[in-house]
MIDRENMI-297657 format. One record per residue (C-alpha): x, y, z. Coordinates in steps of 0.1 Angstrom, whole numbers, padded with zeros to 4 digits, always signed. Example, Ala and Ser with C-alpha at 12.3 -4.5 7.8 and 13.67 -1.06 7.14 Angstrom:
<pts>
+0123-0045+0078;+0137-0011+0071;
</pts>
This chain:
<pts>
+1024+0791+0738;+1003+0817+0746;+0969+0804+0767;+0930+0805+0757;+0922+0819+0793;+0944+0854+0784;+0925+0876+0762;+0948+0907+0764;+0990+0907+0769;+1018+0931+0762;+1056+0926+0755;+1076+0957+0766;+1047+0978+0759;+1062+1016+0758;+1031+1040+0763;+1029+1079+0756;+1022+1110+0734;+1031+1125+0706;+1045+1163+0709;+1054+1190+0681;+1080+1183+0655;+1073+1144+0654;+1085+1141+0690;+1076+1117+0715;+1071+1119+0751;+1068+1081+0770;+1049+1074+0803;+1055+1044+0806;+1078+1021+0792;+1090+0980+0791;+1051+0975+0804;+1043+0932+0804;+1011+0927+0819;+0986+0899+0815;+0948+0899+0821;+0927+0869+0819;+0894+0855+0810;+0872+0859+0842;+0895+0890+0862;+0884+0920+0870;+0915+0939+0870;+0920+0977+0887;+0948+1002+0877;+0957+1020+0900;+0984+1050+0903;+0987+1086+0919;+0979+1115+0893;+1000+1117+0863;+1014+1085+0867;+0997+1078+0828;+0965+1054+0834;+0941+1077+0815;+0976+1068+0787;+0978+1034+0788;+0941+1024+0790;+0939+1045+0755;+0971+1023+0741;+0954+0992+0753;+0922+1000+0730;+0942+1012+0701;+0929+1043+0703;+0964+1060+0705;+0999+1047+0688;+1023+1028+0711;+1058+1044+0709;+1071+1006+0715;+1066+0971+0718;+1038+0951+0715;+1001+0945+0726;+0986+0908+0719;+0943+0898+0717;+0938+0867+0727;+0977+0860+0713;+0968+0879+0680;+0993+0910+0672;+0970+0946+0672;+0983+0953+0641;+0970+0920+0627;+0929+0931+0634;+0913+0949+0611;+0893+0978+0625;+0855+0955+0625;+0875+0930+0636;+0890+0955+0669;+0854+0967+0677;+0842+0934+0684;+0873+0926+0708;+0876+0958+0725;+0850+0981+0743;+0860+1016+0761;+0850+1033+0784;+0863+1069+0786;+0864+1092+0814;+0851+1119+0793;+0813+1131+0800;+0795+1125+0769;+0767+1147+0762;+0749+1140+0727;+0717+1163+0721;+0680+1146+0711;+0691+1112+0713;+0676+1084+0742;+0694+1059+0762;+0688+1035+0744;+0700+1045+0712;+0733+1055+0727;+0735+1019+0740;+0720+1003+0710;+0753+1016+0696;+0774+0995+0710;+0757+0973+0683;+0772+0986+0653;+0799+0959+0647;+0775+0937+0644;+0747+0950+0615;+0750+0950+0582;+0759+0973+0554;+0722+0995+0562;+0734+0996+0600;+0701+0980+0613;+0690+0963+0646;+0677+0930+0646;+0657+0921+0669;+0685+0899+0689;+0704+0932+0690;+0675+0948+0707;+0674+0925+0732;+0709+0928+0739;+0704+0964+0745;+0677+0960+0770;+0693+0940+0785;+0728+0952+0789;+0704+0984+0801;+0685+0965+0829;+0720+0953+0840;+0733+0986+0851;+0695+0993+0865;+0687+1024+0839;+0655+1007+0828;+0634+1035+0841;+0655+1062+0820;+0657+1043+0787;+0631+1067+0769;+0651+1098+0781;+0672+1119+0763;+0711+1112+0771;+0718+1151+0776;+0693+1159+0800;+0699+1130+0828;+0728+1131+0859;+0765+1122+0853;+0761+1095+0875;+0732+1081+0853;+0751+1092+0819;+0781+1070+0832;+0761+1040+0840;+0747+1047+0800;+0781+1043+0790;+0787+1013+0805;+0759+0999+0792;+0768+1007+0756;+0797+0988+0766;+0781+0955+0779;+0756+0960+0746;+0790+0955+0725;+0795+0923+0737;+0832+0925+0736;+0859+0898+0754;+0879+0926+0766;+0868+0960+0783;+0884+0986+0791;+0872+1017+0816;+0886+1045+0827;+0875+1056+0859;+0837+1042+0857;+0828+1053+0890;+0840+1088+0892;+0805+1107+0892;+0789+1073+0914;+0782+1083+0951;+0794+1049+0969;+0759+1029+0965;+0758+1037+0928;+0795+1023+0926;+0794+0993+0947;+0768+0985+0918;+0787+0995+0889;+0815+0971+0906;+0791+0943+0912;+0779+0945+0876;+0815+0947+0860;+0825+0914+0885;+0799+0898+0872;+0807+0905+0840;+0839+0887+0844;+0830+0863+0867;+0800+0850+0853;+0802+0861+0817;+0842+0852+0812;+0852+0888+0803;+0885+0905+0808;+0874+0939+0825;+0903+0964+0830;+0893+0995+0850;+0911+1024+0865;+0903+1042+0898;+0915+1065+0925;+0894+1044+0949;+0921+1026+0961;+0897+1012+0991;+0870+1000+0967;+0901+0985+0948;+0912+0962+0973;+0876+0946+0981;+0868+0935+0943;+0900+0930+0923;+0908+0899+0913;+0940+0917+0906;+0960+0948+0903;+0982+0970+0880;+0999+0996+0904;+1018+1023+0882;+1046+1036+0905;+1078+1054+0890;+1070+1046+0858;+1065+1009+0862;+1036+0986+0865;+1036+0959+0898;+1011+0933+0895;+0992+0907+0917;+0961+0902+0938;+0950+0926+0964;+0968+0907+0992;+1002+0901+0973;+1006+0942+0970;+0993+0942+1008;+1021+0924+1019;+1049+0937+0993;+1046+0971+1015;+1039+0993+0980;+1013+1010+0993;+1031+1032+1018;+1057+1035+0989;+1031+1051+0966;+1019+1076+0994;+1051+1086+1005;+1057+1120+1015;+1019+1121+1012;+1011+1122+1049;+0990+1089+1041;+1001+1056+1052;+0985+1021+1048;+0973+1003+1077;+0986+0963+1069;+0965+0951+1098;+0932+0973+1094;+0934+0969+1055;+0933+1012+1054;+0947+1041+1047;+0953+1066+1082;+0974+1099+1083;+1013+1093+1092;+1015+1102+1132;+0979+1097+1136;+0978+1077+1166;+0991+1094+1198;+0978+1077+1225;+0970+1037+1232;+0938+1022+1248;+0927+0990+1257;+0892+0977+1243;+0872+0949+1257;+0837+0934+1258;+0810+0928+1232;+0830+0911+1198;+0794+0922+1179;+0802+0957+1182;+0841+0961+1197;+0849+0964+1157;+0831+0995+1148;+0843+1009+1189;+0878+1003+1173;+0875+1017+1140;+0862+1051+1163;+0890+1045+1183;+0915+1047+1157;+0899+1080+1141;+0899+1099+1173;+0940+1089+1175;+0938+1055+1192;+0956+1028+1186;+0935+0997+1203;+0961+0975+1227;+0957+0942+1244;+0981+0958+1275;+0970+0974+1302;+0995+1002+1296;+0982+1031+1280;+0955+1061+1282;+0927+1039+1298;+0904+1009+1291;+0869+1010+1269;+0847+0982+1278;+0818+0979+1256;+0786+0959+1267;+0747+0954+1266;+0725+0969+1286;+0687+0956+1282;+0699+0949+1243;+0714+0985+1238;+0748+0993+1238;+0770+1011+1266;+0807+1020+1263;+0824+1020+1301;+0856+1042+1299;+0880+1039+1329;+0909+1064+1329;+0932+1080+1353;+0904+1107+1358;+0874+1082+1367;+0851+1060+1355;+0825+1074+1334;+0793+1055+1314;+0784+1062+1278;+0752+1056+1257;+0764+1066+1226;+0799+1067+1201;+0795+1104+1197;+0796+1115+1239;+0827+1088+1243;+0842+1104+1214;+0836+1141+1231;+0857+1129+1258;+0882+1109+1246;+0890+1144+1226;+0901+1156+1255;+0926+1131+1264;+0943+1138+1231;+0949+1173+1232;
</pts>
């Protein structure tokens, strides 16, 4: 019995491309994945490993070489195509350029499941526009013409035109990739919300695997050809991350919750003082090839305390004592020690 709460689902799923000669080439293959009503879900995977592939399966917009992919427990095959455009919205990756046409008209097209035989907006389905517009915050470019605004802006259009489609399930491939990080973080609050508060399934891909952790409500990691699924924390603790980097130079930091270079610490140091800013002291500590100990062994001690409300770091090594007002002159010296 298939539940209300899962709007899409596959049954081993094959995903791939046609080739010359009716050939077939398959990325991925005996794929059974579930995303619900409410999840923001990320899909994750080093280059090549075919999310750009199956996103386009998912949304019908290429053949599956095998298998099955279920709507709300309704077969693909079984929707006609009005039917798909009012389940599914997409998001591609490409960078849409459309000459002499505004923001929102390309959003108001997300609308077009919804009119008649003439294709006319209703008033409703201008409201819906403007509205899906002020959710990605592109009210003050909705009057300008979709060719001659930034990528960063173009994508947030995109979305938009999505949200305007009012669709259970959708679908994005690599929505942030022309963001700079404040621009994403809000293209990520938007689409949580979206599920969250509005009950959508959202599927996204990214490379920003540290973004990633902080907002999925689960993950899709492609590795090898296969798909592992669960919340942030379940992958976290499975040890796949440093599986997926291997022979990479990158390994994943289980008690920092971050990616480092393999062999980066060389040297240990003890930290103490002020909790408020020890953190962000650590985090330093760890860049410059430190890895923070609660011994006394190791390359020396950083005490870090107030001093008429400003900080000061105190670093005792073999050499002396010496007093720091800034991160920047402690990191100048602690260089040194890790030559």
């Amino acid at each position: 019995m298939i539940s209300d709460d899962i709007i899409l689902s596959t049954d081993k799923l094959a995903a791939g491309y046609a080739l010359s000669g009716g050939r077939e080439y398959t990325v991925l293959e005996n794929i059974s994945l579930k995303a619900k009503k409410g999840e923001l879900v990320v899909l994750i995977g080093r280059n090549g490993t075919g999310k750009s592939t199956l996103l386009r399966t998912l949304a019908v917009l290429q053949s599956s070489i095998a298998g099955n992919i279920y709507y709300a427990g309704k077969e693909s095959s079984q929707y006609a195509i009005s039917e798909l455009a009012r389940t599914i919205s997409f998001v591609s990756a490409g960078n849409v350029r459309v000459q002499h046409l505004s923001v929102r008209d390309m959003v108001a097209l997300g609308r077009h499941p919804y009119t008649n035989m003439l294709g006319r907006l209703r008033l409703n389905d201008w409201n819906i526009v403007d509205d899906a517009i002020q959710k990605v915050q592109a009210d003050h470019i909705a009057g300008n013409d979709i060719a001659r605004i930034s990528d960063g802006e173009r994508q947030r259009v995109m979305i938009a035109r999505a949200i305007a489609q009012d669709t259970p399930l959708i679908l994005l491939d690599e929505p942030t990739a022309f963001l700079d990080l404040a621009n994403r973080f809000e293209i990520l609050r938007v689409l949580s919300r979206l599920a969250a508060e509005i009950g959508k399934a959202v599927i996204m891909s990214s490379h920003d695997l540290h973004l990633a952790l902080q907002v999925a409500d689960k993950i899709w990691l492609i590795d090898e050809g296969k798909i592992m699924e669960g919340a942030p924390e379940d992958l976290i603790i499975s040890g796949i991350f440093n599986k997926l980097f291997r022979d990479s130079g990158v390994i994943f930091d289980q008690d920092s919750g971050e990616f480092r270079f393999a062999g980066h610490y060389v040297k240990t140091i003890r930290l103490e003082g002020d909790k408020d800013i020890k953190s962000i002291t650590e985090k330093a500590l760890n860049r410059l090839g430190f890895r923070v100990t609660v011994n006394s062994e190791g390359s020396g001690v950083v005490e870090v305390k107030k001093e008429k409300g400003k900080p000061v770091w105190e670093l005792d090594v073999e050499s002396g004592r010496f007093t720091f007002y800034s991160i920047y002159d402690l990191s100048v010296k602690l260089k040194k020690l890790v030559k």
